[in-house]
C-alpha distance (Angstrom), angle and dihedral (degrees) to the residues before:
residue distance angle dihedral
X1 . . .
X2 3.51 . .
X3 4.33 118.7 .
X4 3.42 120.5 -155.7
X5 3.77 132.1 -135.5
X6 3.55 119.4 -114.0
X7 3.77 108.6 -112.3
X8 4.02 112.8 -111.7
X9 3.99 109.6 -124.9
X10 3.46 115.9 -112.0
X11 3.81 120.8 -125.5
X12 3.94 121.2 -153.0
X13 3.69 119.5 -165.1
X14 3.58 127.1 -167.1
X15 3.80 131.7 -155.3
X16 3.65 118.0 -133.1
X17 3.62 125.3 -154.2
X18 4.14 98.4 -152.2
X19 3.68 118.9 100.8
X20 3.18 145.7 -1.6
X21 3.62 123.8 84.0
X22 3.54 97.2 -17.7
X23 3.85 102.7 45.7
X24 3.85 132.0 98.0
X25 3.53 104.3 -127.0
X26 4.15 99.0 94.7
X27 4.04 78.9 53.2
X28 3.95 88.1 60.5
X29 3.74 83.0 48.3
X30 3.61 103.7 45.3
X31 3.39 92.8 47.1
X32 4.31 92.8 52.0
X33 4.16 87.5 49.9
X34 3.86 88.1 49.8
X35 3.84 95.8 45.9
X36 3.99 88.2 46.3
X37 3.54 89.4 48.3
X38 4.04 98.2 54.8
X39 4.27 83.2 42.7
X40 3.85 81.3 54.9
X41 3.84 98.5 47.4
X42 4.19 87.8 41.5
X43 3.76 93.3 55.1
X44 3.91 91.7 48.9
X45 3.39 99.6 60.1
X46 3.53 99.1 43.7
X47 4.13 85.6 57.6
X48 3.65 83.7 54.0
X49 4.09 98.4 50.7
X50 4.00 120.2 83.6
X51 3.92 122.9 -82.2
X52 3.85 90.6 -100.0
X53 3.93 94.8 52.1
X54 3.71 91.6 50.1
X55 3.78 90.6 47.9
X56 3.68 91.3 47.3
X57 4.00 82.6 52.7
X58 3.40 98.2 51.0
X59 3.83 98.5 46.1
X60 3.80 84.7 55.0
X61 3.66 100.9 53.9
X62 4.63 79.9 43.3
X63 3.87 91.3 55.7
X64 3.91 115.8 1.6
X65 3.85 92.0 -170.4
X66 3.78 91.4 57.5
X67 3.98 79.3 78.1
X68 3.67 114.3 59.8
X69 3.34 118.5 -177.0
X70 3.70 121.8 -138.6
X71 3.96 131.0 32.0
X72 4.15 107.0 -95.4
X73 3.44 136.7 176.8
X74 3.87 92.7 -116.0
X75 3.86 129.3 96.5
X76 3.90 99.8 -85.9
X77 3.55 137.4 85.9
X78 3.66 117.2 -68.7
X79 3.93 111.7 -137.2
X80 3.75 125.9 155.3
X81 4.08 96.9 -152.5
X82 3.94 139.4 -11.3
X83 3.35 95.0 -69.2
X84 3.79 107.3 27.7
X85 3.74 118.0 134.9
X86 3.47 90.9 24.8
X87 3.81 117.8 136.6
X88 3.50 125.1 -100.5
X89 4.01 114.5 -93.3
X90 3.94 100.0 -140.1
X91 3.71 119.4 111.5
X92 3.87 138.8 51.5
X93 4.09 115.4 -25.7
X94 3.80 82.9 -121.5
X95 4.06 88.8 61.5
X96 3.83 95.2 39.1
X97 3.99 83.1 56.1
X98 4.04 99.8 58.6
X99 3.84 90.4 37.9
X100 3.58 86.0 57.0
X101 3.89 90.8 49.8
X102 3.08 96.3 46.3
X103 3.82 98.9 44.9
X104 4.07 90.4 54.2
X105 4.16 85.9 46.0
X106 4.33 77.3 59.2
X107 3.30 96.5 53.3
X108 3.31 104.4 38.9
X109 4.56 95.7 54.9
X110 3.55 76.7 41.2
X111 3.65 99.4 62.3
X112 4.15 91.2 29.8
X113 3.53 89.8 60.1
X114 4.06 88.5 50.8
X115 3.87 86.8 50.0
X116 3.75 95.0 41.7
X117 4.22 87.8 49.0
X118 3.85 82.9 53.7
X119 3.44 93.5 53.8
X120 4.13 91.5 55.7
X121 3.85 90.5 52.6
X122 4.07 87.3 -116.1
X123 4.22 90.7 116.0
X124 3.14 98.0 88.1
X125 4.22 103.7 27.3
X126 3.99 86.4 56.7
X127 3.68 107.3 36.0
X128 3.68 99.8 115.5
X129 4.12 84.5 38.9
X130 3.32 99.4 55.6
X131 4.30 136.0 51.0
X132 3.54 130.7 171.0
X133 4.04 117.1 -166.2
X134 3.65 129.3 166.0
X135 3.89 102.0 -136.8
X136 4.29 126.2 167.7
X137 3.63 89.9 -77.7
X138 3.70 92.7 47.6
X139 3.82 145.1 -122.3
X140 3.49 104.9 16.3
X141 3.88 119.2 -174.4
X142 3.78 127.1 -169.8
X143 3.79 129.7 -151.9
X144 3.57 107.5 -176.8
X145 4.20 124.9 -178.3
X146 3.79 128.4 -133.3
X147 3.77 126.3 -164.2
X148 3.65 82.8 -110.9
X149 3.43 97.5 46.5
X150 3.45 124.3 30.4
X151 4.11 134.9 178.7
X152 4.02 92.9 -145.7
X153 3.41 150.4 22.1
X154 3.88 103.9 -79.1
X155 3.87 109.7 -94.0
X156 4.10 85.1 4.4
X157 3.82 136.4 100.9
X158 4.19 87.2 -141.7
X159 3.85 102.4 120.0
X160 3.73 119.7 -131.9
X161 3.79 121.9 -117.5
X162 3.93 81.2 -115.2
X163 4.24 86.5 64.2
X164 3.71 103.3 39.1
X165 4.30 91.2 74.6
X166 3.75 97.5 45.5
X167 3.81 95.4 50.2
X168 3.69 95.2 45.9
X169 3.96 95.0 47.0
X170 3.67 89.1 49.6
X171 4.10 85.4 50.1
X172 3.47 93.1 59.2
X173 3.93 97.0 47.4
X174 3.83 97.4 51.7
X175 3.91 90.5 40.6
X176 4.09 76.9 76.2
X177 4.17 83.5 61.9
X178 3.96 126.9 76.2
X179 4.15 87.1 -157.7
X180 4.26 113.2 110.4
X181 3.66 121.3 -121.8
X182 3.76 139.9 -126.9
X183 3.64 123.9 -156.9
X184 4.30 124.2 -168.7
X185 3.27 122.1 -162.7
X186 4.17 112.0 -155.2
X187 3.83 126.3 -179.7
X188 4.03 135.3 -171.9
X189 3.68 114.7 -104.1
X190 3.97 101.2 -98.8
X191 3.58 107.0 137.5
X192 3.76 124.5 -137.0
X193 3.91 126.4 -128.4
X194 3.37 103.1 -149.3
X195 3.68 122.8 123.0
X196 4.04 94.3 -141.3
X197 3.98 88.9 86.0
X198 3.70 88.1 -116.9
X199 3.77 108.6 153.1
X200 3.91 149.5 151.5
X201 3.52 90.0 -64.5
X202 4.27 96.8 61.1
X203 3.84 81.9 34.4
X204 3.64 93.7 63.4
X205 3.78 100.6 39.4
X206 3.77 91.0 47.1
X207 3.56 92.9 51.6
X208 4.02 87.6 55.7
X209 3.78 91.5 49.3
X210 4.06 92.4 52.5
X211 3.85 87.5 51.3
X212 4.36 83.1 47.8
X213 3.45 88.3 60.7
X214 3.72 111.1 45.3
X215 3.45 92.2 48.5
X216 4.03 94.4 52.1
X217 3.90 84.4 43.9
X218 3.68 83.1 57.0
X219 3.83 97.0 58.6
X220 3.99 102.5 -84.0
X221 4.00 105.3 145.9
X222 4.06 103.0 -107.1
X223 3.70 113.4 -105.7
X224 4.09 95.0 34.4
X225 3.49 88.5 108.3
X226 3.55 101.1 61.6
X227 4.14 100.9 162.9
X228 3.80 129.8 60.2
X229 3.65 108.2 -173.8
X230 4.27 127.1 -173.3
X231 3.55 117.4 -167.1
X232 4.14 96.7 168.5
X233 3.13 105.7 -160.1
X234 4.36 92.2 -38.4
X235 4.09 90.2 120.8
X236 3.99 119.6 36.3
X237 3.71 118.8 -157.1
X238 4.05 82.1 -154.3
X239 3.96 107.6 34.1
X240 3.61 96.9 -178.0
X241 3.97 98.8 54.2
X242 3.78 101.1 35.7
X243 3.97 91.2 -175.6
X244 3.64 93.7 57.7
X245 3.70 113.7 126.8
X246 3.38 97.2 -130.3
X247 4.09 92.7 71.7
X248 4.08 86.2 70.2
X249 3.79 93.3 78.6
X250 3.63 129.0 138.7
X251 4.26 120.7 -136.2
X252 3.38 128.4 -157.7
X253 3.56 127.6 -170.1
X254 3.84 135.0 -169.2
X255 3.68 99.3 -158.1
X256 4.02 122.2 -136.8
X257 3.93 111.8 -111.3
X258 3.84 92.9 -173.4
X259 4.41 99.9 64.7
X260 3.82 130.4 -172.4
């Protein structure tokens, strides 16, 4: 009788074409280490920057839109980068810690008085009349006129209706601030033709001393404005038309206590 063989099994191997050293996946990989690595290097020098820069950092990455960049026209706060307007980081940690206070106390009556204007429907009626910037001096707030909307009585230091709300909202958010204020006064170049002498120059400085007033008579602790300034009509805001309304503007500034 004839015995049969058992039948060896057959084996089938198959090539691939993943992998190895013509595949993508140490790509995928490289890339991850080098994108950890930058993350790394990011993180390390913002534990080497002062409190305030950090904190400026961190609000950023919280609210992105607190930080506009570039100065505008409109009712927000003008800043030309992430860390514009900041001040300088040279002197004692001790010094670098109040001007960091103080610089987030800035921002922050800066951007409650943009809320609070908001609130009283003027955000959008006054946003080419109206800037707020933090600059090295401090918080610097703009009230410019137009022909169609003027702050006073033309050639007067009465205040408008329109005025009166803005000032005293802005009173009550810097009350909330120890800093002392400066307010200029600047006019277009009509000249009067009266015989009393009275010219640009009283017009100015009158016009700073009306804005004084309502804003103590709104609560502001007497003696925090500390600086009445008239320029006349010394320093345009438009040089080439020297009648335009917009060179009768009003600035106040909440001065830094804490200086480079």
């Amino acid at each position: 009788m004839k015995t049969e063989l058992p039948q060896k099994p057959r084996v089938i191997v198959k090539k691939g074409h993943g992998g190895g050293h013509h595949g993508g996946a140490w790509k995928v990989a490289y890339a991850d280490f080098v994108t950890t690595m930058m993350a790394l290097f990011i993180v390390l020098w913002i534990v080497g920057q002062n409190s305030g820069t950090r904190e400026a950092i961190a609000q950023y990455f919280k609210d992105p839109g607190a930080l506009p960049h570039k100065t505008s026209s409109s009712l927000v706060l003008g800043y030309s980068g992430l860390l514009s307007g900041q001040i300088p980081t040279d002197g004692s940690a001790g010094s670098q810690d109040a001007r960091g206070r103080e610089e987030r106390a800035l921002r922050e009556a800066a951007e409650h008085f943009k809320e609070t204007m908001e609130q009283m429907g003027l955000l959008e009626t006054l946003r080419k009349q109206v800037t707020i910037e933090l600059t090295r001096d401090g918080l610097r707030i703009e009230l410019r006129e137009r022909d169609s909307s003027p702050f006073f009585r033309l050639g007067s230091a009465i205040v408008l209706p329109e005025m009166k709300p803005i000032l005293e909202n802005l009173a009550r958010v810097v009350d909330r601030l120890p800093n002392h204020i400066t307010i200029e006064g600047h006019t277009d170049s009509r000249k009067y033709s009266s015989e009393d002498n009275y010219s640009n120059w009283e017009l100015s400085t009158d016009r700073t001393n009306s804005a004084r007033r309502i804003m103590e008579a709104a609560g502001l602790a007497p003696g925090r404005i500390d600086r009445l300034v008239g320029h006349a009509d010394r320093l345009p805001l438009i040089p080439d038309d020297h009648l335009n309304a917009m060179n009768r503007r009003i600035t106040i500034i909440v001065r830094r206590q804490e200086k480079a």
